[in-house]
DSSP file (Angstrom, degrees, kcal/mol; ACC not computed):
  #  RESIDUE AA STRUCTURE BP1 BP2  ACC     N-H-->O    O-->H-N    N-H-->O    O-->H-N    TCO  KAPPA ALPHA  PHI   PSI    X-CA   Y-CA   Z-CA
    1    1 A X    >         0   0    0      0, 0.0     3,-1.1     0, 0.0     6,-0.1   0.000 360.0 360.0 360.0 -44.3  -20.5    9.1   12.7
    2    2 A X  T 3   +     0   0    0      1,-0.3     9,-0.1     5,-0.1     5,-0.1   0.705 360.0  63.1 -68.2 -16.4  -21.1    6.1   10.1
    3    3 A X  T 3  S+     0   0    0      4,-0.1    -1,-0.3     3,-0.1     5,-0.2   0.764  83.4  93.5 -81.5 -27.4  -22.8    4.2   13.0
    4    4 A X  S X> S-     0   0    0     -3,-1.1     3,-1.8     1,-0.1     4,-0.9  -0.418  86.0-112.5 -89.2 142.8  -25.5    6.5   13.4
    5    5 A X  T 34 S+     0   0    0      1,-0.2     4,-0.4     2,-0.2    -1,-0.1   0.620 106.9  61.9  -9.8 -47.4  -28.6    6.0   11.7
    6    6 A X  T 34 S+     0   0    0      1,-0.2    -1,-0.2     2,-0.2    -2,-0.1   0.362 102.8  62.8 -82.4  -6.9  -28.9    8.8    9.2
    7    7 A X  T X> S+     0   0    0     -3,-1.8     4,-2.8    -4,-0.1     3,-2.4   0.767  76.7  78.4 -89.3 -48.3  -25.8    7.3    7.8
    8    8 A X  T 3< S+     0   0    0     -4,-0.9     4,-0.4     1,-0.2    -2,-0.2   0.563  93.9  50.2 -47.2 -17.1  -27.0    4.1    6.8
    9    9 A X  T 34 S+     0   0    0     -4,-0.4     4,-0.4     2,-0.1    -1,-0.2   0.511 113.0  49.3 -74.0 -35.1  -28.7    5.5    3.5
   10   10 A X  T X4 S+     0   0    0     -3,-2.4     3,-1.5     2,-0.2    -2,-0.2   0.894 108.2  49.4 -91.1 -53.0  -25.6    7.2    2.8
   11   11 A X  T 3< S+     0   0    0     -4,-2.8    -2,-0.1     1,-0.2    -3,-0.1   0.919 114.2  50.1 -57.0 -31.2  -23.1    4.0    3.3
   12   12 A X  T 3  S+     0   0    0     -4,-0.4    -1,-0.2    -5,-0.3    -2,-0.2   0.598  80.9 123.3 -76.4 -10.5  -25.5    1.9    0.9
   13   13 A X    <   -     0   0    0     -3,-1.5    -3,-0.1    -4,-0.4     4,-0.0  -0.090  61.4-135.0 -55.5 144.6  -25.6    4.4   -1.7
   14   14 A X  S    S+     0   0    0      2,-0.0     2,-0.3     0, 0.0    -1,-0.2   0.162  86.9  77.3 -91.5  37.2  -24.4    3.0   -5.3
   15   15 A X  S    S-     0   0    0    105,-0.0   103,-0.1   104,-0.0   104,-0.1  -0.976  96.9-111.4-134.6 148.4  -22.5    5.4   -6.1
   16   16 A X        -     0   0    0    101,-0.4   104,-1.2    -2,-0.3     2,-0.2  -0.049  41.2-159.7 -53.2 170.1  -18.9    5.5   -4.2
   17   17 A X  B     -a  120   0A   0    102,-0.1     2,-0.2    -6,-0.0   104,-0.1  -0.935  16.3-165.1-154.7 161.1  -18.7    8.5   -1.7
   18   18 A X        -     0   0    0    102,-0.8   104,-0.5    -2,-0.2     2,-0.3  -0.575  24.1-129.6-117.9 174.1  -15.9   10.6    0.1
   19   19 A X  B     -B   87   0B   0     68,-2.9    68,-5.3    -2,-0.2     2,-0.3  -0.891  25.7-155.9-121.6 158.5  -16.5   12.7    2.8
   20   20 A X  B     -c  123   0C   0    102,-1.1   104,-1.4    -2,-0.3     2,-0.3  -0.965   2.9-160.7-151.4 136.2  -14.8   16.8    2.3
   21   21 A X        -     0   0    0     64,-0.4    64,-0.4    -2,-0.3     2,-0.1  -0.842  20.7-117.5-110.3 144.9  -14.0   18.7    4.9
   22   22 A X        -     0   0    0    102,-0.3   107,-2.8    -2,-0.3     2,-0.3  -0.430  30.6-153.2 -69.6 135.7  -13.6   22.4    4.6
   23   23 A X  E     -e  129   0D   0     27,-0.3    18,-0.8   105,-0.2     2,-0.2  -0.793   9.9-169.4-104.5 166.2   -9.8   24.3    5.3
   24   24 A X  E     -eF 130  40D   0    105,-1.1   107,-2.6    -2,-0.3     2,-0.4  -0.999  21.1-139.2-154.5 157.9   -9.0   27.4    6.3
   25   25 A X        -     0   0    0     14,-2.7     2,-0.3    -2,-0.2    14,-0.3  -0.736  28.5-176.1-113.1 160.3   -6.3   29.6    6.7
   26   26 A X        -     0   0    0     -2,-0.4   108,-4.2   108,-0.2    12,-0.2  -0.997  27.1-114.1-161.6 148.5   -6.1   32.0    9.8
   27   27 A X    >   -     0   0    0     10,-1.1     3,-2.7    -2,-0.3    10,-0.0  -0.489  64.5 -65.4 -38.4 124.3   -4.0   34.7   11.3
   28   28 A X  T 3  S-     0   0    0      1,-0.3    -1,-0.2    -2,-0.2   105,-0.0  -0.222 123.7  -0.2  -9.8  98.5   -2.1   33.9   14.6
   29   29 A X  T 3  S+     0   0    0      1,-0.3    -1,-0.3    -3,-0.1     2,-0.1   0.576  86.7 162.2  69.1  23.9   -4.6   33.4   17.1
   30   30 A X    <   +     0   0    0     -3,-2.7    -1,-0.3     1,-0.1     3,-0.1  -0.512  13.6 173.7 -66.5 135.7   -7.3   33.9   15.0
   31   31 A X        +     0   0    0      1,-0.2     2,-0.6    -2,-0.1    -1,-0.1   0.724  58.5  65.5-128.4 -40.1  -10.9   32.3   16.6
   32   32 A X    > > -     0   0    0      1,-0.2     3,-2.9     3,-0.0     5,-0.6  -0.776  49.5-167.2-109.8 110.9  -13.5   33.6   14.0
   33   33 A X  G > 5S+     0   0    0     -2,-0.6     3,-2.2     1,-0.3     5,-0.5   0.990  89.8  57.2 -52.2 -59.0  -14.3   33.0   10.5
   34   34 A X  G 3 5S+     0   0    0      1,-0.3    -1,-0.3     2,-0.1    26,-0.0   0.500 100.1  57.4 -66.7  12.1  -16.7   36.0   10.1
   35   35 A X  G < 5S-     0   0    0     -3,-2.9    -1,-0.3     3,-0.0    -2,-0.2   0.360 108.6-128.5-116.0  40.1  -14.4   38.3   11.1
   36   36 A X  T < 5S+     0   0    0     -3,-2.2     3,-0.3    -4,-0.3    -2,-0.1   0.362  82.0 116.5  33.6  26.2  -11.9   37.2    8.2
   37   37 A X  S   <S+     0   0    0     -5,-0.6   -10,-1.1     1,-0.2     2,-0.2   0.539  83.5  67.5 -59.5  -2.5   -9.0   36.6   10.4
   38   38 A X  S    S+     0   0    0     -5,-0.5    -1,-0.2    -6,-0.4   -12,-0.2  -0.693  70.6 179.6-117.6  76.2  -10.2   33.3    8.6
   39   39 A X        -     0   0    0     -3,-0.3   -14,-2.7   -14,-0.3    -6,-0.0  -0.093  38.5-103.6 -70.8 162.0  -10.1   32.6    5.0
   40   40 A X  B >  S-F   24   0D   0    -16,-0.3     3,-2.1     1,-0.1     2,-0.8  -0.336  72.0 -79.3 -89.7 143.9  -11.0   29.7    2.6
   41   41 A X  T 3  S-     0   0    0    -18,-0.8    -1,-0.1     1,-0.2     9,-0.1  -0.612 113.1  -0.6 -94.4 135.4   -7.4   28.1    1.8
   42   42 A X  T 3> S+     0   0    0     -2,-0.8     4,-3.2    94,-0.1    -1,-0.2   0.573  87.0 158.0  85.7  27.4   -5.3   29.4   -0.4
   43   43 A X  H <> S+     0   0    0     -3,-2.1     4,-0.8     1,-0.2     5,-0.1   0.990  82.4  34.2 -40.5 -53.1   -8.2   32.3   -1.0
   44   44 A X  H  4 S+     0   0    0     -4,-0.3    -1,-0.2    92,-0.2    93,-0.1   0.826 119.3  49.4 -83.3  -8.0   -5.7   34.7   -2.2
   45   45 A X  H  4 S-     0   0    0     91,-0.2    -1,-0.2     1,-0.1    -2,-0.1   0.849 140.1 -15.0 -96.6 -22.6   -3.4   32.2   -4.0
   46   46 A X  H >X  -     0   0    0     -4,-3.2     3,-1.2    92,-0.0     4,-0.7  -0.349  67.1-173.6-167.3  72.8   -6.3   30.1   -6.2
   47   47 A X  H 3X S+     0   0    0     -4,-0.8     4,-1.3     1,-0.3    -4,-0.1   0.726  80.9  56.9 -49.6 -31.1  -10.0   30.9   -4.7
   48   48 A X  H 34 S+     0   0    0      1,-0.2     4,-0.5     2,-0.2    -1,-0.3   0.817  93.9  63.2 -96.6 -16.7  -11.6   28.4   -6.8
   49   49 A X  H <4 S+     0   0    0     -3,-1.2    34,-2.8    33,-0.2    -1,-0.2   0.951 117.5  18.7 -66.0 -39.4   -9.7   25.0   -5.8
   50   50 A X  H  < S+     0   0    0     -4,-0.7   -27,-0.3    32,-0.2    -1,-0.2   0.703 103.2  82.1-120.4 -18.5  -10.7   24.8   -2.3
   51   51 A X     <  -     0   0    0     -4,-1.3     4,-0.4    -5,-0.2    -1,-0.2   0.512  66.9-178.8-108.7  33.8  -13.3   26.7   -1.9
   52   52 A X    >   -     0   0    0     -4,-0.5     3,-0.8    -3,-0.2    -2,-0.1   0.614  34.9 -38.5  90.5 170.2  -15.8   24.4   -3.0
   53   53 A X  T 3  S+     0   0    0      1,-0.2    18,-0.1     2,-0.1    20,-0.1  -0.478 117.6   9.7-102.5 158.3  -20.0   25.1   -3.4
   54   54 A X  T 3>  +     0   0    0     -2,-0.0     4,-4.1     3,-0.0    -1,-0.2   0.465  67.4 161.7  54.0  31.1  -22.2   26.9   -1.2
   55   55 A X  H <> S+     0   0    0     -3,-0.8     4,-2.8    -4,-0.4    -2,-0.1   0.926  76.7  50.3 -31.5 -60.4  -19.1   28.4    0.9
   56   56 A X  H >> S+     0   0    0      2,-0.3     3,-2.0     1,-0.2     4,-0.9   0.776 107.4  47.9 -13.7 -94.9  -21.8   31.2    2.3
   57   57 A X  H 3> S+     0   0    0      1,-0.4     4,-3.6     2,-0.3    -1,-0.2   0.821 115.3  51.4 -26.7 -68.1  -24.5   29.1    3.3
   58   58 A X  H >< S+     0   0    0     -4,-4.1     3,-0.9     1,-0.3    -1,-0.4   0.876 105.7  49.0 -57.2 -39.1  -21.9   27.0    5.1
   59   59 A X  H << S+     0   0    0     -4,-2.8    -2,-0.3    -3,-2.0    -1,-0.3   0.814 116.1  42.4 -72.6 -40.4  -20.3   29.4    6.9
   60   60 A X  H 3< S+     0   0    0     -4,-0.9    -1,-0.3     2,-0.1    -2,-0.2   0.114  89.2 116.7 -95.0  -0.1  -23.8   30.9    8.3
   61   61 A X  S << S-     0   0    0     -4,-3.6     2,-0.4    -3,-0.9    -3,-0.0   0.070  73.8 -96.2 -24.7 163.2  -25.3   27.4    9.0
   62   62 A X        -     0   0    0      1,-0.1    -1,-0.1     0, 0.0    64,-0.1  -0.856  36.4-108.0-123.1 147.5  -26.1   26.6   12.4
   63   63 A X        -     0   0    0     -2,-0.4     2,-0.1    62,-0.1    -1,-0.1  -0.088  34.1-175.5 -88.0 164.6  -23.9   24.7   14.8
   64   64 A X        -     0   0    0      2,-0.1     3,-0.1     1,-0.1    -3,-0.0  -0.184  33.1-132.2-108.5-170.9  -24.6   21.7   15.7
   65   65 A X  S    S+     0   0    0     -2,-0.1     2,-0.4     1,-0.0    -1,-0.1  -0.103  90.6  63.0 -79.5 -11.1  -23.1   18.9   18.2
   66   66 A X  S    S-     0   0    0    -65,-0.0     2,-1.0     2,-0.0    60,-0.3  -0.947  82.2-113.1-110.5 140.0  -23.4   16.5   15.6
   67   67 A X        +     0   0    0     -2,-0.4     2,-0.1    58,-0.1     3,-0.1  -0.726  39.1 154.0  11.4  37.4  -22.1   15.5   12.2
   68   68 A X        -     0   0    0     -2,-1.0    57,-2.4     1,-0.1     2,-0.3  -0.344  50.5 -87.6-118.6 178.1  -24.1   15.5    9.4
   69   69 A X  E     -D  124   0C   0     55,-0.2    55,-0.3     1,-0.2     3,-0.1  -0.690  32.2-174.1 -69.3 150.8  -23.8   15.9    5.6
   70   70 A X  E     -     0   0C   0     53,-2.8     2,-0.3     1,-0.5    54,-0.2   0.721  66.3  -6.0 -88.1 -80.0  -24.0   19.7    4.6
   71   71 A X  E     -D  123   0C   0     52,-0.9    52,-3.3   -18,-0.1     2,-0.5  -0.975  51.7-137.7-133.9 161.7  -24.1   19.0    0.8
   72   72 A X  E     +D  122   0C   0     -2,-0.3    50,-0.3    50,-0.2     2,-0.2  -0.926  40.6 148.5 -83.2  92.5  -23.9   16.7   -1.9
   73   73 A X  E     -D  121   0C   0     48,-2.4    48,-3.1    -2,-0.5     2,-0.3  -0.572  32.5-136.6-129.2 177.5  -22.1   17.6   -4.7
   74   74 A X        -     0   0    0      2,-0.2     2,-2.2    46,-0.2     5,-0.1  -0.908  38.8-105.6-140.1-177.7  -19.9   16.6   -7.7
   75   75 A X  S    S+     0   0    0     44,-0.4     2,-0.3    -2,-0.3     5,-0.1  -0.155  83.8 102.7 -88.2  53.0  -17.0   17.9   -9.2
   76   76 A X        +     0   0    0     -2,-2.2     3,-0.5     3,-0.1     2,-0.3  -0.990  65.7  10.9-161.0 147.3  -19.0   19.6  -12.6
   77   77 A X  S >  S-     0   0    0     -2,-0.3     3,-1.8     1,-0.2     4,-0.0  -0.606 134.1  -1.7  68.0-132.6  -20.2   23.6  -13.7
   78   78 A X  T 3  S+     0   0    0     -2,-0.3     3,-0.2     1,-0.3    -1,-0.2   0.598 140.3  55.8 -89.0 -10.5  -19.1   26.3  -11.9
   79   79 A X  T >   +     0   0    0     -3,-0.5     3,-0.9     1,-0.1    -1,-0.3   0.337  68.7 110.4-104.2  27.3  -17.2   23.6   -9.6
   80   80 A X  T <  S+     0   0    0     -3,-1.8    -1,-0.1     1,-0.2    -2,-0.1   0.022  81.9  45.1 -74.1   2.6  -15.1   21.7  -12.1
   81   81 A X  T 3  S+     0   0    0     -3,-0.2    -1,-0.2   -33,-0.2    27,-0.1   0.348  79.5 116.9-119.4   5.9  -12.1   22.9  -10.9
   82   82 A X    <   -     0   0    0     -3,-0.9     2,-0.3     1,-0.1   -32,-0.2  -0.153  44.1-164.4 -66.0 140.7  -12.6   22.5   -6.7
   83   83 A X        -     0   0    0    -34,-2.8     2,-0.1   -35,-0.2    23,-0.1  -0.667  21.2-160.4-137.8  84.3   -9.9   20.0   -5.6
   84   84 A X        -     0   0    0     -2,-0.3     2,-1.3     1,-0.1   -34,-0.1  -0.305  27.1 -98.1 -45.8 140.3  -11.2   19.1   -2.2
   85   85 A X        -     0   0    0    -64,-0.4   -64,-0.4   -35,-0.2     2,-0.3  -0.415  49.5-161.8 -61.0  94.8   -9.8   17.5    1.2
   86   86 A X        -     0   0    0     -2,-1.3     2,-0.5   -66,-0.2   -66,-0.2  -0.676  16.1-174.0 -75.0 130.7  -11.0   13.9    0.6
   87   87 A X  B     +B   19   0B   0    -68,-5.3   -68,-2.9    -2,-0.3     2,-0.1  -0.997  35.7 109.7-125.9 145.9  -11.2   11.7    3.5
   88   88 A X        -     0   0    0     -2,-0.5     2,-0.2   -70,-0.2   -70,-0.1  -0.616  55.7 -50.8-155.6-128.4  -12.1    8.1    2.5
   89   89 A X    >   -     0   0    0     -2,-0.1     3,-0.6     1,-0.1    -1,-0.1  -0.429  36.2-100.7-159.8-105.0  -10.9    5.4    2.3
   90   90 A X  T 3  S+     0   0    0      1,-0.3     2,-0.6    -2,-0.2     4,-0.1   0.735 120.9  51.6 -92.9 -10.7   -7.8    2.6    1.2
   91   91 A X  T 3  S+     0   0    0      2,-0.1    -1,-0.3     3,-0.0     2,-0.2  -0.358  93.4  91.6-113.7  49.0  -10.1    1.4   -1.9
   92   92 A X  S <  S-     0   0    0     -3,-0.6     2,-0.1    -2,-0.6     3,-0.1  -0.873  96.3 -93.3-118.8 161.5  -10.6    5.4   -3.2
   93   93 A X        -     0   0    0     -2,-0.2    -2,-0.1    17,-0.1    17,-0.0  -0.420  52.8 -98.8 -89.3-179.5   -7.9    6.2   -5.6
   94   94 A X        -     0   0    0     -2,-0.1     2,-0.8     1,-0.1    -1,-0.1  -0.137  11.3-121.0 -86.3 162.0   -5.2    7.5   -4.3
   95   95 A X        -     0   0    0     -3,-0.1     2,-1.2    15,-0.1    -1,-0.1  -0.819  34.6-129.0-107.1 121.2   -3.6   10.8   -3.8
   96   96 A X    >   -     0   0    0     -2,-0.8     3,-3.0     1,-0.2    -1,-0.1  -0.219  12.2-161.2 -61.9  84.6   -0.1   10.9   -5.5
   97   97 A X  T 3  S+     0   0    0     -2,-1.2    -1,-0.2     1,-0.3     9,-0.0   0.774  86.2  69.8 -26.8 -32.6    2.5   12.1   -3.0
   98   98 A X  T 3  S+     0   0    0      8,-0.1    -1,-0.3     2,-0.0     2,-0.2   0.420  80.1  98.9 -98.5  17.6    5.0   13.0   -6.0
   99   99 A X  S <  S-     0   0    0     -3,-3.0     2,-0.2     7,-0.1     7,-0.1  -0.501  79.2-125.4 -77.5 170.5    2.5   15.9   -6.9
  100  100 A X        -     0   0    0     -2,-0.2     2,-0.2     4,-0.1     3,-0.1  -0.588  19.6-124.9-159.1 145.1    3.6   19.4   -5.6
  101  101 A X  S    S+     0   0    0     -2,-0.2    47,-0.1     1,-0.1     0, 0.0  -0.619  70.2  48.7-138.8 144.3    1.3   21.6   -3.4
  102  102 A X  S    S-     0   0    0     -2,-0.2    -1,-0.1     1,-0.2    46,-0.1   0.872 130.5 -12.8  61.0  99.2   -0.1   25.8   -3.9
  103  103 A X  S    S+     0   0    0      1,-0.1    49,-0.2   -57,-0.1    -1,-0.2   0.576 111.4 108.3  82.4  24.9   -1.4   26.3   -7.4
  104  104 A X  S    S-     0   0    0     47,-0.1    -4,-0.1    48,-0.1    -1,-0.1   0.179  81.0-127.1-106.8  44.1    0.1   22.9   -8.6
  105  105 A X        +     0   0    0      1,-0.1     4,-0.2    -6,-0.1    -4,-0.1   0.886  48.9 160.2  32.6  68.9   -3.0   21.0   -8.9
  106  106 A X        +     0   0    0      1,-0.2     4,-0.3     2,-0.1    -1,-0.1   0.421  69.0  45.6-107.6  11.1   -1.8   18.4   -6.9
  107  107 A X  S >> S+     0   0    0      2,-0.1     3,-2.4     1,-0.1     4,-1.8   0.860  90.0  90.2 -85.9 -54.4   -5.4   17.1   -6.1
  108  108 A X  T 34 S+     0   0    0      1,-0.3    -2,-0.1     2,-0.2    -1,-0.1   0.419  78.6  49.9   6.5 -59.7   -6.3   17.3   -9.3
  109  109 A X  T 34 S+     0   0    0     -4,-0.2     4,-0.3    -3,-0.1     3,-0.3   0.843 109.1  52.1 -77.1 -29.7   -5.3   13.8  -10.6
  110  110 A X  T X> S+     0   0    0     -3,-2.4     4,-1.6    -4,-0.3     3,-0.8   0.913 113.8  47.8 -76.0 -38.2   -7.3   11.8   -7.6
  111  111 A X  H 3X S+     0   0    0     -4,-1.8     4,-0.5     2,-0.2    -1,-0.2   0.510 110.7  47.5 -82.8  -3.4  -10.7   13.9   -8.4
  112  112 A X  H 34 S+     0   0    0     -5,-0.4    -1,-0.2    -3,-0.3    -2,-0.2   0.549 112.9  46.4-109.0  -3.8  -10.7   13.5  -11.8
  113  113 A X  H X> S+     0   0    0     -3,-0.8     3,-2.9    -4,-0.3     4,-1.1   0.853 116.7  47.7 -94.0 -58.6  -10.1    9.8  -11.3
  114  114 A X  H 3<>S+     0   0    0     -4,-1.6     5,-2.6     1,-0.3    -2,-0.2   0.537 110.7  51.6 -58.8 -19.6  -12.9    9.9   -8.7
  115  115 A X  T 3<5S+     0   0    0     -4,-0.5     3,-0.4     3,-0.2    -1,-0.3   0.515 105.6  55.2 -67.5 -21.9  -15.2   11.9  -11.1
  116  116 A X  T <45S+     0   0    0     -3,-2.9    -2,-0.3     1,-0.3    -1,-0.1   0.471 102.7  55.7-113.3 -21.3  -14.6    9.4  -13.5
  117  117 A X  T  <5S-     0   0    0     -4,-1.1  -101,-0.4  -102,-0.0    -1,-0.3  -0.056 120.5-103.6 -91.4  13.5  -15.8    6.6  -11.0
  118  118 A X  T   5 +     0   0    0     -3,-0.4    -3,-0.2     1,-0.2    -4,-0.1   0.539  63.8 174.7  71.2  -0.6  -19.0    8.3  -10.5
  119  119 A X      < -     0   0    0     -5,-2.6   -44,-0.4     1,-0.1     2,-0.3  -0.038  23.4-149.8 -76.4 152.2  -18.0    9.7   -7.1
  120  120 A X  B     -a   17   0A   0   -104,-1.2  -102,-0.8   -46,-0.1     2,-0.4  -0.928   6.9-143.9-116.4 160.5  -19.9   12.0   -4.9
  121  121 A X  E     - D   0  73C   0    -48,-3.1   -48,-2.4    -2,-0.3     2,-0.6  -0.961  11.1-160.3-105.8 132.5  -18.3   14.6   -2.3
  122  122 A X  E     - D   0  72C   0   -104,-0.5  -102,-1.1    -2,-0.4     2,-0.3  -0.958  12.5-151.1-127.1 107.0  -20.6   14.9    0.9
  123  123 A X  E     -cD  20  71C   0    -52,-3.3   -53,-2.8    -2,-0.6   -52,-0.9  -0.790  14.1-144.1 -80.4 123.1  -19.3   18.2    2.2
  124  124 A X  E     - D   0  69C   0   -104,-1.4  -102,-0.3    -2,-0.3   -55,-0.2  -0.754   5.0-150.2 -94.2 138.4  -19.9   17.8    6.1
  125  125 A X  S    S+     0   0    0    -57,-2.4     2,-0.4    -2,-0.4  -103,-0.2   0.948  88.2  48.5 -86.5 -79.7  -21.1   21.0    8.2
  126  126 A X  S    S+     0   0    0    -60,-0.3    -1,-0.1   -64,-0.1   -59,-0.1   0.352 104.9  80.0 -74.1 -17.1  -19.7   20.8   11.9
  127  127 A X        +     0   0    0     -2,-0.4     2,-0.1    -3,-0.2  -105,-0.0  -0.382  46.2 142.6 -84.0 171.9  -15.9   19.8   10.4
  128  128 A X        -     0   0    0   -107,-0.1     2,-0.4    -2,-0.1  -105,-0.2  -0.467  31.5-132.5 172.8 152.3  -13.4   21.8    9.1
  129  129 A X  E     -e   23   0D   0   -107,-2.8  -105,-1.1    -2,-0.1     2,-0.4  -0.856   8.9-139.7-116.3 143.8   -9.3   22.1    9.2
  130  130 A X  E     -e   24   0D   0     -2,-0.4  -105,-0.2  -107,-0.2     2,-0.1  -0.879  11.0-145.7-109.6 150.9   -6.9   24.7    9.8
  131  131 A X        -     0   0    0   -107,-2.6     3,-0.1    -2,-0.4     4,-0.0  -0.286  54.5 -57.3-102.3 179.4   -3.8   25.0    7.8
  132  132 A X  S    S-     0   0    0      1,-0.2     2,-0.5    -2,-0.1  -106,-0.1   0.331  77.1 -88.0 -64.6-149.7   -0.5   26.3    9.5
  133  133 A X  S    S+     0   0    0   -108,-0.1  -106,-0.2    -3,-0.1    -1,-0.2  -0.890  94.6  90.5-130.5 116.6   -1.4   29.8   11.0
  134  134 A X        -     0   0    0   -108,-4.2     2,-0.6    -2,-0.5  -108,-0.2   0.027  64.9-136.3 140.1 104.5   -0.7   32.4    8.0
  135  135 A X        -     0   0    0   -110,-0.2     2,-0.5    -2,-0.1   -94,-0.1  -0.746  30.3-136.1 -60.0 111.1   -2.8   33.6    5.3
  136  136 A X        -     0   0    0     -2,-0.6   -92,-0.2     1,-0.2   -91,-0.2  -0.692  11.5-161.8 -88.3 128.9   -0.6   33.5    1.9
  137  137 A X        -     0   0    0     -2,-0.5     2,-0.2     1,-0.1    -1,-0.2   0.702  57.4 -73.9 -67.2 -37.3   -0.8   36.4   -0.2
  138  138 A X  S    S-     0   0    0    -92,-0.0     2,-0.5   -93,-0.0    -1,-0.1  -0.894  83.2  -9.8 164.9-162.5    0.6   34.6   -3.6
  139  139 A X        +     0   0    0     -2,-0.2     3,-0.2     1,-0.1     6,-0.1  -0.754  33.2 168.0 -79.0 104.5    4.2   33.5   -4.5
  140  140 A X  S    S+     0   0    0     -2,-0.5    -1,-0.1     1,-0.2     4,-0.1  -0.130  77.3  57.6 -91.9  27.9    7.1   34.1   -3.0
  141  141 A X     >  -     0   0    0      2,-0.1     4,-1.2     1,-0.1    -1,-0.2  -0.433  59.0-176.6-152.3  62.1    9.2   31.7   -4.8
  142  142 A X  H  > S+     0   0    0      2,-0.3     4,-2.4     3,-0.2     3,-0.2   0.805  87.5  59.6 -56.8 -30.0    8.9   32.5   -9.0
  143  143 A X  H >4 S+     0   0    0      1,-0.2     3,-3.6     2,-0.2     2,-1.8   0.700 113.2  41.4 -49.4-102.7   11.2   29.2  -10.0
  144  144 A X  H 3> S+     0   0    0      1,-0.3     4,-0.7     3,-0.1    -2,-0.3   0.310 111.8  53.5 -61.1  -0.1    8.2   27.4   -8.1
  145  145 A X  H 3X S+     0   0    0     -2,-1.8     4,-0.9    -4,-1.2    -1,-0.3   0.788 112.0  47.9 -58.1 -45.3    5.4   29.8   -9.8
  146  146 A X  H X< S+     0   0    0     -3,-3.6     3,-2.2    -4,-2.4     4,-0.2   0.694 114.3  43.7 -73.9-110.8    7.0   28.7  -13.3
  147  147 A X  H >> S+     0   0    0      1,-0.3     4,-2.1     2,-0.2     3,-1.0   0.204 108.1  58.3  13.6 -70.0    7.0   25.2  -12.5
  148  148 A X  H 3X S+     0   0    0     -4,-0.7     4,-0.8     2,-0.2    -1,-0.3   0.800 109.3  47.4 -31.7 -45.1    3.4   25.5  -11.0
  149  149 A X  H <X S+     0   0    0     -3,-2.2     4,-0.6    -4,-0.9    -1,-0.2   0.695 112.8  51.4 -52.7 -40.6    2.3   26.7  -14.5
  150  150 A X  H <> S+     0   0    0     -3,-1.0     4,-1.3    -4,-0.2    -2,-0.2   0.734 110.7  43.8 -75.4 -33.1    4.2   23.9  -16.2
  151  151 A X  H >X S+     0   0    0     -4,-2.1     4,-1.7    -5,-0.2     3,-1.6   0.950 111.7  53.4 -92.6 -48.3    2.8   21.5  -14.4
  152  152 A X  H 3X S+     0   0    0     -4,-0.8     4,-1.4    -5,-0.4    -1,-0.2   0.797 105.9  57.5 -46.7 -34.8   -1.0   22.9  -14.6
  153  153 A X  H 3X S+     0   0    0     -4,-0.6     4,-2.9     3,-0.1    -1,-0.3   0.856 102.3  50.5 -91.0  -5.2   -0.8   23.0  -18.0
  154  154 A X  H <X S+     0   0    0     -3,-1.6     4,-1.1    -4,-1.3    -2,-0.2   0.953 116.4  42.0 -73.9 -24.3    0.1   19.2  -18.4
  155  155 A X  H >X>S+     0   0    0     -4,-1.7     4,-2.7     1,-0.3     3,-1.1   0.968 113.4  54.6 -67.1 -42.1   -2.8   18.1  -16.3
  156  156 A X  H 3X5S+     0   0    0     -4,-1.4     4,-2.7    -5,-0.4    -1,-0.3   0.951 110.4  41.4 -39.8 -54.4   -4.7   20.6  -18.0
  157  157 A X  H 3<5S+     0   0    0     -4,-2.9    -1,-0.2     1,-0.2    -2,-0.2   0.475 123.8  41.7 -90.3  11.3   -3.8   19.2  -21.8
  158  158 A X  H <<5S+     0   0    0     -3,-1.1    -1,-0.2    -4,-1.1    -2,-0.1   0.830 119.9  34.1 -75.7 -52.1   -4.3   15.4  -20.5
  159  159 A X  H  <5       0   0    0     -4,-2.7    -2,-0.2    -5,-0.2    -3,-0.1   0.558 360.0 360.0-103.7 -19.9   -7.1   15.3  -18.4
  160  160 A X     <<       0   0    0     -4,-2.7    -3,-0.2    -5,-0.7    -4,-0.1   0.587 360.0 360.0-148.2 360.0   -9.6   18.2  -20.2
């Protein structure tokens, strides 16, 4: 993808870049986003961390054989809480492994470091990951709800 022409503008930029690929969460055998056997992930558990600007648009784009950027965005307004799938690469900062996963803002610290570096996220159209087959409704685990709460508010009272 970086090879191709229409990249080379994007790899020279002066401002660091990621690439974000969209998830989704899907029913057992589920094939189609529009007929919502396919949801944004973690729709029902925290709608505004993953699903990330101009969901619509993307989803009703038209496909392609190719690769390209979708949008350009940054992590600020009505998307200042999106914690995206970053792919980059070993000189991006890192994502901390001893963070905790579903509502515990465990993206959080790498995008706000990466915000804080000037980065932009180049949302790609033609990608996109699926998560385990199973939409999740919410929590089924309240120790790990409290904990999720505890931990959300320290990033919260550090970092904003």
């Amino acid at each position: 993808m970086l090879g191709r022409p229409i990249y080379k503008s994007t790899v020279k930029l002066l401002v660091p870049v990621v690439y974000v690929f969209r998830i989704f969460e899907v029913e057992s055998d589920a094939s189609m986003l529009l007929s919502a056997q396919a949801v944004p992930f973690h729709m029902n558990i925290c709608p505004h961390c993953l699903k990330g600007p101009e969901l619509e648009e993307w989803i009703n784009a038209s496909v392609s054989d190719e690769l390209n950027v979708f949008h350009k965005g940054l992590r600020m307004g009505a998307e200042n809480r999106w914690e995206p799938i970053v792919h980059g690469t070993s000189t991006d900062p890192p994502y901390d492994e001893r963070q905790s996963w579903e509502r515990m803002s465990d993206k959080m610290p790498q995008v706000y470091a990466m915000c804080a570096l000037g980065y932009e996220f180049h949302l790609l159209d033609s990608a996109f990951l699926v998560h385990k087959p199973g939409i999740k409704l919410g929590y089924d685990n309240p120790e790990r709800h409290i904990l999720a709460l505890e931990t959300e508010f320290i990033i919260r009272s550090k970092f904003f």
